[in-house]
N, C-alpha and C positions, 0 to 999 in steps of 0.2 A: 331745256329746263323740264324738271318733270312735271308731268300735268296733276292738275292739282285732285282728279278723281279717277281712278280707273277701276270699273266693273269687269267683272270676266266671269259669265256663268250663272249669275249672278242669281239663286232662287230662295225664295223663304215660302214656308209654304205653313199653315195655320191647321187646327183642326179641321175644322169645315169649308174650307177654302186656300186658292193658292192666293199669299200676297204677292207674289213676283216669281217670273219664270225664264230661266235662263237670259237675266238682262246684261246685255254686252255695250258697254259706254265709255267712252275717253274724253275730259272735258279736259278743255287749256283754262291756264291762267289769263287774269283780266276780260272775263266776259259776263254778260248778262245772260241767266240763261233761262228758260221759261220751261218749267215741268207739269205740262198739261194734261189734262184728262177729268173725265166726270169722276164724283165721288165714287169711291173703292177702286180706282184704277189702278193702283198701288202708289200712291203718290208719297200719302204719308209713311208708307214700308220704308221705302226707299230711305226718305229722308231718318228716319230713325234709326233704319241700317248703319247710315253714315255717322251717326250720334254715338254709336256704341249702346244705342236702347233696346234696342233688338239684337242676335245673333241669326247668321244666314244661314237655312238649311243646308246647303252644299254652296259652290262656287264663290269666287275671292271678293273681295272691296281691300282698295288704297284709298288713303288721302295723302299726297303727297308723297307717294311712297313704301308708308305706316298702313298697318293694319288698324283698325280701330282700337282706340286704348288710351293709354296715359298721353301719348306719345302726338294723340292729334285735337286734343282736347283744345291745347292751346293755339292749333291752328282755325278752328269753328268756330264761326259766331253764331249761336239758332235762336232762331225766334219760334215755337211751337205754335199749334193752330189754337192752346187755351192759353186763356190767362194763367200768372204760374206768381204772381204777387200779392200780398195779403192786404187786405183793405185798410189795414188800421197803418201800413206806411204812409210815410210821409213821401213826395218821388226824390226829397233829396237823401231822404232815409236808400231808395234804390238807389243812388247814383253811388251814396258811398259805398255802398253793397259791392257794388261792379266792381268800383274803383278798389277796395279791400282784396278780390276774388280775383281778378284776371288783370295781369300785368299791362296791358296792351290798352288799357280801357283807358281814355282819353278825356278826363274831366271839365276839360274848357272846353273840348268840343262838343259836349253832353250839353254844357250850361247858353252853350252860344244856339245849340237845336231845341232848346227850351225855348229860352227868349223868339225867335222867329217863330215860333208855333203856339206863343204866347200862353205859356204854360207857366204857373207859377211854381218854383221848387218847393215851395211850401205847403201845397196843398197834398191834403190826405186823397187816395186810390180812392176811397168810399165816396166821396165826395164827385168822381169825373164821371163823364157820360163815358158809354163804350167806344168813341169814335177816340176819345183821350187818351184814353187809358191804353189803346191802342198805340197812340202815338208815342206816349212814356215807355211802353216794351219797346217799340220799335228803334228809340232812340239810344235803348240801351245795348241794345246787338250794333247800331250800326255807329256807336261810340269808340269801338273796338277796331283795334289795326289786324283784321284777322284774314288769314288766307282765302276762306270759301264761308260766305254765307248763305246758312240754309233759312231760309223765311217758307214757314208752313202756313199758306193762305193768310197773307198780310193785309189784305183787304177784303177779306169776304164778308166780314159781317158789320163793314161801316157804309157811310153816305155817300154817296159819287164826290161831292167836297174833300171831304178825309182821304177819300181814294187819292186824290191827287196831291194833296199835302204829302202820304205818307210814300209815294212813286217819284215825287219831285225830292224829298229827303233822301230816298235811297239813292237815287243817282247820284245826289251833290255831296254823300259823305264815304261812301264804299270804299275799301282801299283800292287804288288805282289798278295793284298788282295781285288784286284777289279776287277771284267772283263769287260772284251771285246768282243762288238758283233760286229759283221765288216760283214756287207751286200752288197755283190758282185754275179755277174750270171758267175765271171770269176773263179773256179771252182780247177782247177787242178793248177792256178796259189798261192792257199790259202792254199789248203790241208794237207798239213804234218806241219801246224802252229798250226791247230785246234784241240780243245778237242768234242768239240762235233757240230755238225751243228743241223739248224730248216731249212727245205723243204717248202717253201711257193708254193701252185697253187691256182690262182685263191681265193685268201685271207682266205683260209683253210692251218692249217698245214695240211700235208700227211708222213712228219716223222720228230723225234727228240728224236737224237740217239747222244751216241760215238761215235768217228770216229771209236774208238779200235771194239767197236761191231759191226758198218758195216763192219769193215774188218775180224775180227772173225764169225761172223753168217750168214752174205751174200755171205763171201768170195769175194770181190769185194772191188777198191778203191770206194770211194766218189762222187767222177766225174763220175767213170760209173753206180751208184747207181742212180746219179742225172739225167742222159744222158735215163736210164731207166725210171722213175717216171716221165719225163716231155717228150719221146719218141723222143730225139733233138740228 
């Protein structure tokens, strides 16, 4: 089968900085996958490469084959690291947004990650705390039967509670046969979710591994493999 991302070369490079430099990656289908590193590592380059939001200075990106384009639109699910919904909806106003917009988008499955997150359809964006409104975006990427979800820092700026609502959701809805790259610097808060993690410094990989072979061959979790490679 073909893997659902392949880099080759992989550079964008900005006016005053590089955001990625020759990144070489192969991800399979069905994994969890962790794209680590402190802020400007190129985390979100990447993830936007893959979006078709940026173009790469030199070297290729697949999703599933496709260049970036018409062609992979409907294989992505993204969740961006800002809100991107307007306050005066309502979230059943978003669900039918979705459900209108992308074939794949699964409406009972939306209404049943409402209800356990005890969220009412009815209530207005303006109205929720940011740990909510979090969960409303997040419900609406993982509502979707999509090849490769891109989640841009999905929990960095809620409460260790929300952290886990919104970590316990992603496992229990993702399509089985699609993964998940979820790009956070929050570390130990991800770890026993992931199959494998990418190490981003400085818009270089520096590792991409298992989690099972960091903990078999380095002896060591994740967090302190990370806490070593970036010296934090």
């Amino acid at each position: 089968m073909e893997p659902i991302l392949e880099c080759k070369n992989l550079k964008k490079l900005y006016t005053a900085c590089t955001g990625l430099q020759d990144v070489n990656l192969t991800l399979e289908r069905g994994k969890i996958i962790g794209l680590l590193g402190p802020n400007g590592s190129g985390k979100t380059t990447l993830i936007k490469l893959i979006n078709n939001l940026l173009v790469p200075t030199s070297g290729t990106i697949k999703i599933g084959g496709y260049k970036p384009g018409l062609e992979t639109k409907s294989m992505i699910s993204y969740l961006p690291d800002r809100t991107y919904l307007n306050n005066w909806m309502r979230i059943s106003d978003c669900l039918n947004y979705f459900s209108d917009f992308y074939s794949d988008f699964d409406l009972n499955k939306a209404h049943d990650m409402l209800k356990r997150l005890n969220l009412d359809p009815s209530s207005r964006l303006k109205t929720l705390s940011k740990g909510n409104k979090e969960k409303v975006q997040l419900i609406l990427v993982m509502s979707r039967q999509a090849d490769l979800y891109c989640l841009d820092e999905p929990i960095g700026g809620v409460d260790p509670a929300s952290r886990d609502y919104i970590l316990e959701t992603i496992l229990s809805n993702y399509n089985e046969n699609g993964t998940v790259l979820i790009s956070t610097h929050l570390i130990a808060d991800i770890e026993n979710v992931l199959d494998e993690v990418i190490f981003l410094k400085n818009g270089c990989v520096m590792v991409h591994s298992s989690v099972d072979d960091i903990r078999m061959k380095e002896g060591k979790s994740v967090d302190s493999l990370f806490r070593e490679v970036f010296r934090c």
